[in-house]
C-alpha positions as CSV (number, residue, x, y, z in Angstrom):
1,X,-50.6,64.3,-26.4
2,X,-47.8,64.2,-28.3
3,X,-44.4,65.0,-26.7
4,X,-42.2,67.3,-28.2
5,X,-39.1,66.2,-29.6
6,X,-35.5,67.0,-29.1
7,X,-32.7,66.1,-31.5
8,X,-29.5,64.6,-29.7
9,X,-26.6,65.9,-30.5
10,X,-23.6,63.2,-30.3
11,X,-20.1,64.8,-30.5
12,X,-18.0,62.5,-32.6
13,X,-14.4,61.3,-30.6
14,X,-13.6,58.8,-32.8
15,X,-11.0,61.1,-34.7
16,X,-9.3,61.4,-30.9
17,X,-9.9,57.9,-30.4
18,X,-7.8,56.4,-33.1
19,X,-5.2,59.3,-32.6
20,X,-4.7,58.2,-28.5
21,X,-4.2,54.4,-30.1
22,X,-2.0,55.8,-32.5
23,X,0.2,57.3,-30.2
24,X,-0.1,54.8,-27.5
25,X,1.1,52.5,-30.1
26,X,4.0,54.6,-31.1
27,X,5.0,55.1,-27.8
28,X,4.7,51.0,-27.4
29,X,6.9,50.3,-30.5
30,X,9.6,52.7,-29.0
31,X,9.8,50.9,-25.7
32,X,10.4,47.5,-27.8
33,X,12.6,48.3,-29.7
34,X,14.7,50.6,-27.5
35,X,14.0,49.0,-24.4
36,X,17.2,49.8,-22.1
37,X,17.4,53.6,-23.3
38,X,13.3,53.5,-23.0
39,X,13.7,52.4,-19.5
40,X,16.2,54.9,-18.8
41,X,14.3,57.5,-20.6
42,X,11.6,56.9,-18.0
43,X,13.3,57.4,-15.2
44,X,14.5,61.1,-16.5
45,X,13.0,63.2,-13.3
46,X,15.0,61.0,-10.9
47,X,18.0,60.0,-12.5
48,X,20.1,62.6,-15.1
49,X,22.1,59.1,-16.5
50,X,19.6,59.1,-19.7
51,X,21.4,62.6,-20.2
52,X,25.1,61.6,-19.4
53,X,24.2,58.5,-22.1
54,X,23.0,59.7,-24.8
55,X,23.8,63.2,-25.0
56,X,25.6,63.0,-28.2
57,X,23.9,65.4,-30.9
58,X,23.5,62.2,-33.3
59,X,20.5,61.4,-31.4
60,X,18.5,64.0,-32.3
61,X,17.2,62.7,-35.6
62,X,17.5,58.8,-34.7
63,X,14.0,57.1,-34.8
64,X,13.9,57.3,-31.2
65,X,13.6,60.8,-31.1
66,X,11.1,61.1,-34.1
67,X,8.6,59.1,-33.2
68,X,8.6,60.6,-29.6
69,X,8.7,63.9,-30.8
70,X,5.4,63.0,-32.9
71,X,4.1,61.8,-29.6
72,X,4.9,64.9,-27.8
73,X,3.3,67.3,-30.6
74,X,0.0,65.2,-30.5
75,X,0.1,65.1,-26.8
76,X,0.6,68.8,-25.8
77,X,-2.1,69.3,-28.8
78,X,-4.4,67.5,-26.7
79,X,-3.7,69.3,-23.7
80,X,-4.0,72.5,-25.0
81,X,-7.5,71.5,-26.7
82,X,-8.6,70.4,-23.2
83,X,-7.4,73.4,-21.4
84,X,-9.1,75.8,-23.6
85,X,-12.3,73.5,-22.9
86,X,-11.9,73.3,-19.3
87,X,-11.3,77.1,-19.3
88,X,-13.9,78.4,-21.7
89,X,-17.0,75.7,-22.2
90,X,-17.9,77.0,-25.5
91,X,-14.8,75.9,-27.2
92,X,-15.3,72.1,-28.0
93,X,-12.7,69.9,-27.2
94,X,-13.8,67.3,-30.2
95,X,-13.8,70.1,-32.2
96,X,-11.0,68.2,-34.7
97,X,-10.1,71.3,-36.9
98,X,-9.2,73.2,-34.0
99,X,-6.6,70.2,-32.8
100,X,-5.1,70.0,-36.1
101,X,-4.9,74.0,-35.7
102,X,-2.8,73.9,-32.7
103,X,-1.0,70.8,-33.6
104,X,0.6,72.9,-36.7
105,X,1.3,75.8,-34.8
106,X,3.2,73.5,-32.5
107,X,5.0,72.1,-34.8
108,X,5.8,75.5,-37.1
109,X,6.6,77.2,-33.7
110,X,9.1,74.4,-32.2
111,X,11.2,73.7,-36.1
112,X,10.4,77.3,-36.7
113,X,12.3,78.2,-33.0
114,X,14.7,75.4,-33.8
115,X,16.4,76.5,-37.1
116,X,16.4,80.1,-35.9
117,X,18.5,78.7,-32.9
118,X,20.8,77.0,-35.5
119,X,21.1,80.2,-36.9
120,X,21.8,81.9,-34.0
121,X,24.1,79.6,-33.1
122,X,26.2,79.2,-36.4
123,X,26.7,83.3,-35.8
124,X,28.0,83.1,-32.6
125,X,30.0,80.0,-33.3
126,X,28.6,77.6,-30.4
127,X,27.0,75.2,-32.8
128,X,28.0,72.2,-30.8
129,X,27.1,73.6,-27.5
130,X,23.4,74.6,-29.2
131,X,22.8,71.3,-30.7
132,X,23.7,69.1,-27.5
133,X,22.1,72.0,-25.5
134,X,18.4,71.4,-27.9
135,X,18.7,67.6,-27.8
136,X,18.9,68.4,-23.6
137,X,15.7,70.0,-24.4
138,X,14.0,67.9,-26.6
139,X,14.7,65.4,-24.6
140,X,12.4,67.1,-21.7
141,X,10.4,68.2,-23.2
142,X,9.3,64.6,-24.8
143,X,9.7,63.6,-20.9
144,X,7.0,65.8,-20.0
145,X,4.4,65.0,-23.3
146,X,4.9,60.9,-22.8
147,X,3.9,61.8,-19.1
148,X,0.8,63.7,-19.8
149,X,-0.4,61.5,-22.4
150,X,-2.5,59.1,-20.5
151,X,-3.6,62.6,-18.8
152,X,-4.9,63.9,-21.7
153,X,-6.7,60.3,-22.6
154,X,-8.3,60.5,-19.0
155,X,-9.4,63.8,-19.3
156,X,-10.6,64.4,-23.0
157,X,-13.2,60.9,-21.8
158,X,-14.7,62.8,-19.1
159,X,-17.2,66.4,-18.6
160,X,-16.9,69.0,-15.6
161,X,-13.0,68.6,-14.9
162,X,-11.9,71.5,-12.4
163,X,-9.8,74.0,-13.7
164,X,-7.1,73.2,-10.6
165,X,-6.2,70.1,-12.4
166,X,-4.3,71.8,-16.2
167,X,-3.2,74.3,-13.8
168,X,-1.2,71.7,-11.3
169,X,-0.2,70.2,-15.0
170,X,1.0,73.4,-16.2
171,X,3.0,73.7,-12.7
172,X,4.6,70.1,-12.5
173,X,5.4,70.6,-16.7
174,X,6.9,74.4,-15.2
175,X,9.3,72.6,-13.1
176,X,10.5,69.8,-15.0
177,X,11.5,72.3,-17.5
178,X,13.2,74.7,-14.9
179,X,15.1,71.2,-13.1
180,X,16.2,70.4,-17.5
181,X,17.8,73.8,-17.7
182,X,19.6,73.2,-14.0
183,X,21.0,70.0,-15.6
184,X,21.9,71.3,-19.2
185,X,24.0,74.5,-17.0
186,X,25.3,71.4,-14.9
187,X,26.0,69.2,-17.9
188,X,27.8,71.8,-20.1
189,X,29.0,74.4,-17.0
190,X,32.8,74.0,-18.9
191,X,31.3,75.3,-22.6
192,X,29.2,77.7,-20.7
193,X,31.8,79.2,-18.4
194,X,34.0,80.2,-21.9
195,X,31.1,81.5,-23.5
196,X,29.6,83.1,-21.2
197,X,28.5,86.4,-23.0
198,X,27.4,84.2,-26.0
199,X,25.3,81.6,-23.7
200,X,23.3,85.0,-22.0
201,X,22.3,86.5,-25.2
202,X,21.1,82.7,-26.3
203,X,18.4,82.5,-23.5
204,X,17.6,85.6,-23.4
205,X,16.5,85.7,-27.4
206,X,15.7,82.3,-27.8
207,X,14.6,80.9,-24.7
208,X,12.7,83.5,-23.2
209,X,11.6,86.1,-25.4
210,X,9.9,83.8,-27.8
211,X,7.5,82.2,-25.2
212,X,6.9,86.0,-23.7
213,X,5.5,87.1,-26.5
214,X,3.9,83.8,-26.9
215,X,2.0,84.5,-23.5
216,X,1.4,87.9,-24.6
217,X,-0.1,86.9,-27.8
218,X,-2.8,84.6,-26.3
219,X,-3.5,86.8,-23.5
220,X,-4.3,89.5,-25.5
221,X,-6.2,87.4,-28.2
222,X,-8.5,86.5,-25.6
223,X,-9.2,89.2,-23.9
């Protein structure tokens, strides 16, 4: 008797592979050659001295914050591939044409958000305040993606994850964001205090209506 068959179906990870040694390695290659700021960069969620240091706006396009940023586009990619996975089994998370999907939305949506802030800012004439104010936020936010990283590496290697774990990610990510705004109004209370009017229509427009109708977008798109 002659057994029926059944092809195997191998999902291929070696694109994700060679991206997580990619990134690992840019992430290594920063740490040697910016070792001191690297070390204080680390320890960004207990210590605001990384801020007080380098919060001069000519940081924002130094090689530092590049190749980090390229590290936190890839990493919050891979999050978001694994989330939808986690959340809805029949998206794959080695689906590669979906990651490179959501990698350039990312990375339209944060330079797209970025020179509409410059704009923004150039009207209301608080372009210094809006550029030290982004590299505050850049700066974060590239906290938070070099955290989650290994995360992600952990995570994509592994089947069944429960949906409590991107949740509690989504949570810690949540706060460390809230605590960087606490410490940007901290940082530049002075600027803020004379531009008061100026600094309230900022966040409203550009800090929290574009991720509403970010939310409201995916929500309805998959419901």
């Amino acid at each position: 008797m002659i057994e029926q068959l059944h092809p195997r179906i191998i999902e291929n990870k070696d694109w994700a592979t060679l991206l997580f040694v990619v990134t690992f390695a840019v992430v290594a290659m920063t740490k040697s050659a910016y070792e001191t700021r690297f070390s204080e960069f680390s320890k960004l969620i207990f210590s605001d001295k990384y801020a007080k240091i380098y919060r001069d706006n000519s940081h924002m396009k130094n090689s530092f914050t590049v190749g980090l940023f390229f590290v936190q586009i890839i990493s919050f990619a891979f999050f978001i591939l694994l989330a939808m996975n986690i959340f809805d089994s029949s998206i794959k998370k080695t689906d590669w044409i979906l990651f490179i999907q959501i990698a350039t939305f990312l990375l339209y949506f944060i330079l797209g958000k970025y020179l509409i802030e410059k704009i923004v800012a150039t009207s209301f004439n608080i372009d210094e305040f809006v550029e030290l104010f982004n590299l505050q936020k850049v700066t974060y936010r590239t906290y938070i993606g070099v955290l989650i990283l290994p995360i992600n590496a952990v995570l994509f290697y592994y089947n069944n994850i429960p949906q409590i774990i991107p949740l509690a990610i989504i949570g810690i990510s949540l706060c460390i964001s809230v605590y960087s705004y606490f410490i940007s109004i901290k940082t530049y209370q002075n600027v803020i205090i004379g531009k008061l009017f100026y600094f309230i229509l900022y966040l409203c427009a550009l800090e929290i209506a574009p991720y509403y109708f970010l939310y409201y977008w995916i929500t309805k798109g998959s419901a």
